[in-house]
C-alpha positions as CSV (number, residue, x, y, z in Angstrom):
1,X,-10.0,17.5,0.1
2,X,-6.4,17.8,1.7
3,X,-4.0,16.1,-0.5
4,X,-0.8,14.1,0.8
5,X,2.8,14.6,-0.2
6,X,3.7,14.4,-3.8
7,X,6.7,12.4,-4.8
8,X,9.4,15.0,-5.3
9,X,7.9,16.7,-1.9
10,X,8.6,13.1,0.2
11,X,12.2,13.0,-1.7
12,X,13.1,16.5,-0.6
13,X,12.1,15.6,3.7
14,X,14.0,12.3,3.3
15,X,16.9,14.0,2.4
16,X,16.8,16.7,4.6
17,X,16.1,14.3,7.5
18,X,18.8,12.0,6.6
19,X,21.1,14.9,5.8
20,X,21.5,13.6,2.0
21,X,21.3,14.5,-1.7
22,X,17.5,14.1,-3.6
23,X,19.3,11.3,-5.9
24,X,20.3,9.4,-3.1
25,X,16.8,9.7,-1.2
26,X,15.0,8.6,-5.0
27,X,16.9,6.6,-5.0
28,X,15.9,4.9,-1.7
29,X,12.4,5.2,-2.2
30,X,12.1,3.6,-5.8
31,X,14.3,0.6,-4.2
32,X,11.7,0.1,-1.3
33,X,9.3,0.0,-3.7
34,X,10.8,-2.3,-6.0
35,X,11.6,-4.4,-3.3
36,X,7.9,-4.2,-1.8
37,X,6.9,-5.7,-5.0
38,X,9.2,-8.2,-5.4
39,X,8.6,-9.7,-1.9
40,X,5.2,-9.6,-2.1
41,X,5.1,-11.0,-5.7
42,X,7.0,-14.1,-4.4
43,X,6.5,-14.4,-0.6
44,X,3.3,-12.8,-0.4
45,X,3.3,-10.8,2.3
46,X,5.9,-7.5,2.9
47,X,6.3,-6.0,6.3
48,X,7.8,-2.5,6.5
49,X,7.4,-2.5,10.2
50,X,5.5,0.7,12.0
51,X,3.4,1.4,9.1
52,X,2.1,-1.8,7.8
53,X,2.0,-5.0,5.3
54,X,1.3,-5.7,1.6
55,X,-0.3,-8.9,1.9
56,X,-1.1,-11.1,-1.7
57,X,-4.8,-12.2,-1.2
58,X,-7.0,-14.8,-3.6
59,X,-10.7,-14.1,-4.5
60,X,-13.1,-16.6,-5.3
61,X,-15.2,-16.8,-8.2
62,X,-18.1,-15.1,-6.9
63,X,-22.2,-13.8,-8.4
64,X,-22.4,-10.5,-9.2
65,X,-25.2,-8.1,-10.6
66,X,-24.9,-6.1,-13.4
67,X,-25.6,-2.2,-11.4
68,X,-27.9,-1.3,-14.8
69,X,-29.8,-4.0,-15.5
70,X,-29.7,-6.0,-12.3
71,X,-28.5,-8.8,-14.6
72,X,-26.5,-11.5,-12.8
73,X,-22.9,-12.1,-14.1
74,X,-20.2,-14.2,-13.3
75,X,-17.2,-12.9,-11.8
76,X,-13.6,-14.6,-12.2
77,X,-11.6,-15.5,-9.0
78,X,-8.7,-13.3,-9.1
79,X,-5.6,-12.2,-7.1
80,X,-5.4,-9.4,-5.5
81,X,-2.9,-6.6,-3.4
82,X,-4.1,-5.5,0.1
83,X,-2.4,-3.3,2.5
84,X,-3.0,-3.9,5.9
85,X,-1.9,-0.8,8.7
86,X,0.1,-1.6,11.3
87,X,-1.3,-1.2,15.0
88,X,0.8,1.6,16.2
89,X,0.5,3.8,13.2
90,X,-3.5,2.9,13.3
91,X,-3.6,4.1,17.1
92,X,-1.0,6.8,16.3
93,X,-3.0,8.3,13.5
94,X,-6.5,7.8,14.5
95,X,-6.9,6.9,18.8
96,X,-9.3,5.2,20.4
97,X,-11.7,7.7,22.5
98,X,-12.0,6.7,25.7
């Protein structure tokens, strides 16, 4: 399995792209993430546009099944963090066939 960029590898290309130091691009990425969380924590939804949203979900209290016994259980309603993927970077990573 391929694996994606680690950290310190996405730090070095932002700063070479925006002709910078690595402090300067860390610290731009650990802001964006802060902020991410923030927004999301208290609007419930965070946009960064091109790529996608972080969108603040509620899940009921639902039946479940216990995968070993077959046992039902109860499972709590709970909030949860989903990330929805922007149009163009869907179409731009994965296009339609025609």
């Amino acid at each position: 399995m391929a694996s994606g960029l680690t950290k310190t590898q996405l730090v070095r290309h932002l700063a070479e792209r925006l002709e910078t130091n690595n402090k300067t691009a860390t610290a731009f990425l650990e802001h964006l993430a802060d902020t991410a969380i923030k927004e999301t924590k208290k609007n419930g939804v965070f946009v960064v546009p091109g790529i996608g949203r972080l969108v603040k979900a509620h899940r009921k209290a639902r039946v479940g099944r216990n995968p070993q016994t077959g046992e039902p259980i109860q499972i709590k309603a709970k909030t949860v963090v989903k990330f929805r993927v922007a149009k163009a970077a869907k179409d731009a990573i994965a296009p339609k066939k025609a």
